[in-house]
N, CA, C and O atoms as CSV, one atom per row, in Angstrom:
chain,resi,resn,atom,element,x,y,z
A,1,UNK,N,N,0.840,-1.179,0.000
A,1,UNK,CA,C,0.000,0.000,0.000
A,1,UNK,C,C,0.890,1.250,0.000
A,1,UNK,O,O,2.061,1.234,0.382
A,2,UNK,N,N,0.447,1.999,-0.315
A,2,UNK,CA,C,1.499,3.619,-0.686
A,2,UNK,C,C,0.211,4.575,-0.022
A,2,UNK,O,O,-0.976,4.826,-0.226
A,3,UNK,N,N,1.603,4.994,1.146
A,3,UNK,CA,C,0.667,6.001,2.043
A,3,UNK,C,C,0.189,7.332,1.424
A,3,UNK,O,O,0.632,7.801,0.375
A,4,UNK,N,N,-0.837,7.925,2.255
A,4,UNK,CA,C,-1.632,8.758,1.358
A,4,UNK,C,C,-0.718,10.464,1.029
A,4,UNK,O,O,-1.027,11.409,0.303
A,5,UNK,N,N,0.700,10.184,2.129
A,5,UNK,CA,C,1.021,11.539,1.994
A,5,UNK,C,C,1.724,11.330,0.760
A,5,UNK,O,O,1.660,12.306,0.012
A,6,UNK,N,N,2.621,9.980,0.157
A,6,UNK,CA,C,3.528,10.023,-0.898
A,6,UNK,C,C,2.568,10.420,-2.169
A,6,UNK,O,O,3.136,11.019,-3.083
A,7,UNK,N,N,1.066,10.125,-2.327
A,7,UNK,CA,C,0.593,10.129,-3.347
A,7,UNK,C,C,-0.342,11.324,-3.053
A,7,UNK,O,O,-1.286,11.251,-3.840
A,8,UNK,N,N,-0.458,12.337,-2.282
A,8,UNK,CA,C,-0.871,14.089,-2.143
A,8,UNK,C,C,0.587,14.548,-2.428
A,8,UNK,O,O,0.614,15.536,-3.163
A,9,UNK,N,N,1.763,14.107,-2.054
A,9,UNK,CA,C,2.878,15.143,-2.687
A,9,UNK,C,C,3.036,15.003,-4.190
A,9,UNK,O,O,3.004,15.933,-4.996
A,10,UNK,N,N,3.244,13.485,-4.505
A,10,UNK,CA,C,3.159,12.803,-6.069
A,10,UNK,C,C,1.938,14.208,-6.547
A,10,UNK,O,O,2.448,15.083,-7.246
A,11,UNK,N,N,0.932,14.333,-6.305
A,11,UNK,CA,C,-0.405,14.746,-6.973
A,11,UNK,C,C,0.269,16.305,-7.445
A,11,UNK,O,O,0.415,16.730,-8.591
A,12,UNK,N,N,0.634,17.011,-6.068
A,12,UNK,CA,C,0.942,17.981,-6.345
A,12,UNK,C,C,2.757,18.376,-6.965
A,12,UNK,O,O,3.060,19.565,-7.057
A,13,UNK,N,N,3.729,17.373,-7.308
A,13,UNK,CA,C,4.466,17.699,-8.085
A,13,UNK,C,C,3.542,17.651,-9.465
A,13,UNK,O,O,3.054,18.699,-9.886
A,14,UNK,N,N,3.365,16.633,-10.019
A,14,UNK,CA,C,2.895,16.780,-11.660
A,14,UNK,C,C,1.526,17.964,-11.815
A,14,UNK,O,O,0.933,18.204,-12.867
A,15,UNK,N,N,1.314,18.435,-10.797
A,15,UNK,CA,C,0.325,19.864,-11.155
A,15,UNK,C,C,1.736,20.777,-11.419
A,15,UNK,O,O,2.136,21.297,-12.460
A,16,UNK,N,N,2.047,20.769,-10.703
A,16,UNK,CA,C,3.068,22.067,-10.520
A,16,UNK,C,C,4.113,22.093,-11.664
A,16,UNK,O,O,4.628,23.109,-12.132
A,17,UNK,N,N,4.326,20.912,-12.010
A,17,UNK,CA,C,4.848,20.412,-13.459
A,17,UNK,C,C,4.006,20.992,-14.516
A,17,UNK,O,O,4.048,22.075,-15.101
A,18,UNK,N,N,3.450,20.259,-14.576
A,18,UNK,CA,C,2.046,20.518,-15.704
A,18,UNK,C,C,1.561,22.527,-15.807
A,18,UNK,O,O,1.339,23.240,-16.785
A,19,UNK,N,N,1.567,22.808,-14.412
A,19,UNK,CA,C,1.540,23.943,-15.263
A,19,UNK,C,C,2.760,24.991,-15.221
A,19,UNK,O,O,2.514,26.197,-15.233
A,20,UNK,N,N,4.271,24.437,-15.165
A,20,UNK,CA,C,4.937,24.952,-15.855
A,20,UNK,C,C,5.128,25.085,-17.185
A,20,UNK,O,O,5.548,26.117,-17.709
A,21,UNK,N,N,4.783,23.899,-17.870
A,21,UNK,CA,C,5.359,23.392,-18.651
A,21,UNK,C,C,4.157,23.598,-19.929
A,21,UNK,O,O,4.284,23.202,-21.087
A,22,UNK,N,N,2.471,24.649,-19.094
A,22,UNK,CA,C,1.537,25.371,-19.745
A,22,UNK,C,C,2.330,26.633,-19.732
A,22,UNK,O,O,2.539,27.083,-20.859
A,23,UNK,N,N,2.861,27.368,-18.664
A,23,UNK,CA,C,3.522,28.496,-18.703
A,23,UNK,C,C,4.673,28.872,-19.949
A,23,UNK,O,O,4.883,29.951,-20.502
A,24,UNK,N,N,5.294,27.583,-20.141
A,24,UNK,CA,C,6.675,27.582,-21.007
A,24,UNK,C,C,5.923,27.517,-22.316
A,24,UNK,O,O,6.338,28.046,-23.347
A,25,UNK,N,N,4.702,26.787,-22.209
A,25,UNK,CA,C,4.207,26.689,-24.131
A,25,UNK,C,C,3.390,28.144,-24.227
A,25,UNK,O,O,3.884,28.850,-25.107
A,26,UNK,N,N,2.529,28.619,-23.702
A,26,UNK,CA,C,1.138,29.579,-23.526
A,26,UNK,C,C,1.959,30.308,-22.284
A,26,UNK,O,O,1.900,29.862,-21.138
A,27,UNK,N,N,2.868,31.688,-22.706
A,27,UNK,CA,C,2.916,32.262,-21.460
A,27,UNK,C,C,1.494,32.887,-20.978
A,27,UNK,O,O,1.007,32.697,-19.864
A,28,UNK,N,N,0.865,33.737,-22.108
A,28,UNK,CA,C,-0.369,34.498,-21.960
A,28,UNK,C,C,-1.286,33.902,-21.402
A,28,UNK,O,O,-1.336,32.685,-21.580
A,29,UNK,N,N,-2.396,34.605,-20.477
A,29,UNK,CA,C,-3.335,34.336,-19.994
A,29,UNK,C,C,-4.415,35.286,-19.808
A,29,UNK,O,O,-4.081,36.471,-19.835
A,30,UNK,N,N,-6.177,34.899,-19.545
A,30,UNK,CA,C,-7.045,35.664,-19.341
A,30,UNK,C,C,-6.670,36.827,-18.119
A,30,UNK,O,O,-6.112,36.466,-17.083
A,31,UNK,N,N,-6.918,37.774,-18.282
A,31,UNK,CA,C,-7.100,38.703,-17.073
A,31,UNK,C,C,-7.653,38.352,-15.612
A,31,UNK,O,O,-8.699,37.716,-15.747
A,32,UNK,N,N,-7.485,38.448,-14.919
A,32,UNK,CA,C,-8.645,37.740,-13.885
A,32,UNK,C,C,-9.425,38.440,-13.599
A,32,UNK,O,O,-10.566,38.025,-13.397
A,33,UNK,N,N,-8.964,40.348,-13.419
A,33,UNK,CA,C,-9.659,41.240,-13.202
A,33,UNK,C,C,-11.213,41.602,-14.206
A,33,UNK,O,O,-12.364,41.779,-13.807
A,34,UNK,N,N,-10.621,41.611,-15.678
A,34,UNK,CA,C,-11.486,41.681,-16.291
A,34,UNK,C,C,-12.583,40.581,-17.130
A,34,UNK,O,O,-13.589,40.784,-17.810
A,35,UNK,N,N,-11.978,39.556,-16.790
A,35,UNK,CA,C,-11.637,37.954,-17.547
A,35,UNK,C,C,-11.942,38.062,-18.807
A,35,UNK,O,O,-12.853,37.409,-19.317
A,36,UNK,N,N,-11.053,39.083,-19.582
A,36,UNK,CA,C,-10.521,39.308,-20.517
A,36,UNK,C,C,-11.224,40.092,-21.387
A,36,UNK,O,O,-10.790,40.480,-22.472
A,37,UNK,N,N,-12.454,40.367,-20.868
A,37,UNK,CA,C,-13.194,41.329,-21.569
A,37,UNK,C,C,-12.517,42.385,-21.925
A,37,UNK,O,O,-12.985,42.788,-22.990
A,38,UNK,N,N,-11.564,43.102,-21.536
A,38,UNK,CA,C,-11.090,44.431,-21.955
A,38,UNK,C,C,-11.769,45.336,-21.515
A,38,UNK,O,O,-11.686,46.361,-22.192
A,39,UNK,N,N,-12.512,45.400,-20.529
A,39,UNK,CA,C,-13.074,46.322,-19.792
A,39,UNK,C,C,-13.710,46.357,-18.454
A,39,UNK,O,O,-13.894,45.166,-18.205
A,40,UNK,N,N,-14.160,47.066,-17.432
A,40,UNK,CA,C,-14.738,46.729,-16.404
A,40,UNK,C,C,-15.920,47.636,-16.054
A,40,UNK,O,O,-16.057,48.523,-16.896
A,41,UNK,N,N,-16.743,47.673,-15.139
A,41,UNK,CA,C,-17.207,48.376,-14.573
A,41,UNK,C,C,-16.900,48.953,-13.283
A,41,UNK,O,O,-16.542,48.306,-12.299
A,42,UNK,N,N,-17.073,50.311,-13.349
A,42,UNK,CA,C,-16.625,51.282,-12.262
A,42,UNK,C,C,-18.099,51.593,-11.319
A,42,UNK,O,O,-19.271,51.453,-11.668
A,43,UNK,N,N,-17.585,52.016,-10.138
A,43,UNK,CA,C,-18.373,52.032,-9.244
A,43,UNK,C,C,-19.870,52.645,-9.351
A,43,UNK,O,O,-20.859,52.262,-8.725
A,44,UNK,N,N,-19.786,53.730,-10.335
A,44,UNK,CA,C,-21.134,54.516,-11.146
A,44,UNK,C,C,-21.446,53.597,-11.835
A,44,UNK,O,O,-22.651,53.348,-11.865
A,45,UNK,N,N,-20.814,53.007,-12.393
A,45,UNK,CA,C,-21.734,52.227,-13.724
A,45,UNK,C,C,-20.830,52.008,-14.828
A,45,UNK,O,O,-20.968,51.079,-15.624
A,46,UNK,N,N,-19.696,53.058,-14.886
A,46,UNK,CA,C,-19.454,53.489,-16.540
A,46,UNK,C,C,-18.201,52.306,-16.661
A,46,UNK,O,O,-17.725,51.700,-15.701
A,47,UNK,N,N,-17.774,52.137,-18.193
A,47,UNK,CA,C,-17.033,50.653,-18.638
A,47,UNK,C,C,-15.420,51.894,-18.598
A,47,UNK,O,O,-15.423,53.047,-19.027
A,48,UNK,N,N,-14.520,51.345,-18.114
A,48,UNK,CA,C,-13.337,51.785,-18.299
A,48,UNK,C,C,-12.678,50.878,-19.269
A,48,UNK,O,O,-13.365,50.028,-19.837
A,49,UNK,N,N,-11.207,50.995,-19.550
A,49,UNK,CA,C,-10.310,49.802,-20.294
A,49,UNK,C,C,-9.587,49.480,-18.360
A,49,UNK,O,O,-9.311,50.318,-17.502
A,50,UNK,N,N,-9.491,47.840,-18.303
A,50,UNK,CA,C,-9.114,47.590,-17.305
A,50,UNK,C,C,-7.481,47.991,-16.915
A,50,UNK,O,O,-6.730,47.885,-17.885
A,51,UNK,N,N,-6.987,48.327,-15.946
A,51,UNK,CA,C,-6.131,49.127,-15.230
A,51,UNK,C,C,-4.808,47.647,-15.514
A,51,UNK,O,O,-3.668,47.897,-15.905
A,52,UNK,N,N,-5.260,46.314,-15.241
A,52,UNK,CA,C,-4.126,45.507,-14.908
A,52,UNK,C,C,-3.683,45.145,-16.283
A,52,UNK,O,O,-2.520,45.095,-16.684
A,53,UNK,N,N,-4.829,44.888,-16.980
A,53,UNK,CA,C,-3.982,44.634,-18.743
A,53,UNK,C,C,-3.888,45.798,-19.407
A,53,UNK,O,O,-3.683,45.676,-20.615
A,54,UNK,N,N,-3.975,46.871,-18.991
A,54,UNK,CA,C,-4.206,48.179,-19.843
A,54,UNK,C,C,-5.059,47.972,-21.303
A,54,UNK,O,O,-4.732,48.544,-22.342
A,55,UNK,N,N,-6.434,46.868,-21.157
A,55,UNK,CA,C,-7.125,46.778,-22.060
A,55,UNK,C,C,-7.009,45.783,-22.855
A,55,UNK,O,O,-7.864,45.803,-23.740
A,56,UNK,N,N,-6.290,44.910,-22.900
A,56,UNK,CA,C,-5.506,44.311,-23.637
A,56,UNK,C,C,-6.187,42.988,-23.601
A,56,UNK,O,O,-6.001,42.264,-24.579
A,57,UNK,N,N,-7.325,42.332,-22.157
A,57,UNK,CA,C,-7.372,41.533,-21.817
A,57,UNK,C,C,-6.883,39.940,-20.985
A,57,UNK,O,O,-7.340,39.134,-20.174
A,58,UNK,N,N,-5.245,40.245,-22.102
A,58,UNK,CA,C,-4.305,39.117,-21.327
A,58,UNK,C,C,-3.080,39.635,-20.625
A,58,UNK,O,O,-2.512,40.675,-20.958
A,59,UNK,N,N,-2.692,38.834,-19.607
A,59,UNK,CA,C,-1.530,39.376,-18.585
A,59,UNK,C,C,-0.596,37.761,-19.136
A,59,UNK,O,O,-1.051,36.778,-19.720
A,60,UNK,N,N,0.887,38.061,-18.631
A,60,UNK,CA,C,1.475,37.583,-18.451
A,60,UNK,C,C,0.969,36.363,-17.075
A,60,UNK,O,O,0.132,36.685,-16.231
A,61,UNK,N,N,1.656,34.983,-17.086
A,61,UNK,CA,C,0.997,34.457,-16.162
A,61,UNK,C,C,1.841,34.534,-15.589
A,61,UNK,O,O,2.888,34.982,-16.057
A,62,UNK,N,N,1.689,34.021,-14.018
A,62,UNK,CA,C,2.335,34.062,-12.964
A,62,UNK,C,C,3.744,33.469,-12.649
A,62,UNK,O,O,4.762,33.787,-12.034
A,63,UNK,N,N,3.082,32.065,-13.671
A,63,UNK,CA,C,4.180,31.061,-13.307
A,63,UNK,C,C,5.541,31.238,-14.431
A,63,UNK,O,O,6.690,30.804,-14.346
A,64,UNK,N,N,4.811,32.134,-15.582
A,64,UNK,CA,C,6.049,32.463,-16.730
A,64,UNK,C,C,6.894,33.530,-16.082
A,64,UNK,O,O,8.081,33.722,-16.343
A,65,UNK,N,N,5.969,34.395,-14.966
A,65,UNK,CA,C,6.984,35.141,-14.311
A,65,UNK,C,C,8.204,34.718,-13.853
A,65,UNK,O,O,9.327,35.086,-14.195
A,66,UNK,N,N,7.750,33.632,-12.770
A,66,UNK,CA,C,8.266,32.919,-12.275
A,66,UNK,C,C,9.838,32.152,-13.031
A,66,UNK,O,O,10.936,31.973,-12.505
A,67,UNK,N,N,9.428,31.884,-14.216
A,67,UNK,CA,C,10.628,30.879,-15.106
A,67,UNK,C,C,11.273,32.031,-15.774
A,67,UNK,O,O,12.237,31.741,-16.482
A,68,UNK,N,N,10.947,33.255,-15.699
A,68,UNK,CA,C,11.858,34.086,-16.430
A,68,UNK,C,C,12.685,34.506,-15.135
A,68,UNK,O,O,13.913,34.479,-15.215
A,69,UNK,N,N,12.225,34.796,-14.240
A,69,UNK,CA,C,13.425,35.095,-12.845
A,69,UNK,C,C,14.202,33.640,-13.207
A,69,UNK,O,O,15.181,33.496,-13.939
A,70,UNK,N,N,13.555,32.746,-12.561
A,70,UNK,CA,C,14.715,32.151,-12.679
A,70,UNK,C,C,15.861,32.078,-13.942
A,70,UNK,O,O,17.055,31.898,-13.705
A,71,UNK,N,N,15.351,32.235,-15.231
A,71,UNK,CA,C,16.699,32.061,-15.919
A,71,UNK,C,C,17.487,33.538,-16.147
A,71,UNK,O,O,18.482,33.656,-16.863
A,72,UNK,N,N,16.856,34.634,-15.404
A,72,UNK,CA,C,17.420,35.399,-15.094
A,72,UNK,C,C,18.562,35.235,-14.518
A,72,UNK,O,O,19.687,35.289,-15.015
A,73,UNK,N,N,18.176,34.990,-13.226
A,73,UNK,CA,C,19.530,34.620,-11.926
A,73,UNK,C,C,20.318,33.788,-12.285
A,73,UNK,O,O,21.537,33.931,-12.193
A,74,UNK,N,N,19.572,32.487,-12.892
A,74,UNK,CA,C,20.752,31.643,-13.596
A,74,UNK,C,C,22.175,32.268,-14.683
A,74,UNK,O,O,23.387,32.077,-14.588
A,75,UNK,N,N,21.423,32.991,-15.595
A,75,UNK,CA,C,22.508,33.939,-16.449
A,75,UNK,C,C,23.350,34.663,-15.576
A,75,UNK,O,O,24.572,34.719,-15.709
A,76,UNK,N,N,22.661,35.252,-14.626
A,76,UNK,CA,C,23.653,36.369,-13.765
A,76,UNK,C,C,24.608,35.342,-12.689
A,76,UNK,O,O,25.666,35.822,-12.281
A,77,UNK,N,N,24.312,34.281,-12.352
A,77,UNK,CA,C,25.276,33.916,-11.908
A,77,UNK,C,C,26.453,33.439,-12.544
A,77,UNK,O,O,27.560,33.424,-12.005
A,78,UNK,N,N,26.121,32.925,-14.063
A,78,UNK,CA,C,26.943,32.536,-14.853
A,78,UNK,C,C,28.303,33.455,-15.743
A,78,UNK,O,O,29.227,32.933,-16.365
A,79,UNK,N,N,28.063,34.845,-15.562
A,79,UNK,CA,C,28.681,35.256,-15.530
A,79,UNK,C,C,29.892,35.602,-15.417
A,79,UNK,O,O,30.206,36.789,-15.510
């Protein structure tokens, strides 16, 4: 039998895999703020262009952030 913590850590490496490896193919992603509409509503009523994509709908994702630091630091240490 294979205890339940080896196969909740197992579960959560191949997520964390899996969506690097969405990050490395598809950096882009929906807005969350606007979910991608390109616009929002403001507290009166009226539609702005949203503030976090500057309209655009898609942001950079989190986790491509993530893989560009790192091969950042990697280069700079290589130096």
């Amino acid at each position: 039998m294979v205890p339940i913590a080896l196969l909740a850590s197992l579960a959560a490496i191949i997520y964390a895999a899996s969506y690097l490896a969405l990050c490395a193919v598809s950096p882009w992603g929906r807005c969350r703020r606007c979910q991608g509409r390109r616009s929002h509503r403001t507290a009166i009523g009226t539609r702005r262009d949203c503030p976090r994509c500057d309209g655009t709908g898609i942001r950079v994702r989190t986790g491509r952030r993530l893989l560009d630091y790192i091969r950042t630091e990697y280069q700079a240490g290589n130096r």
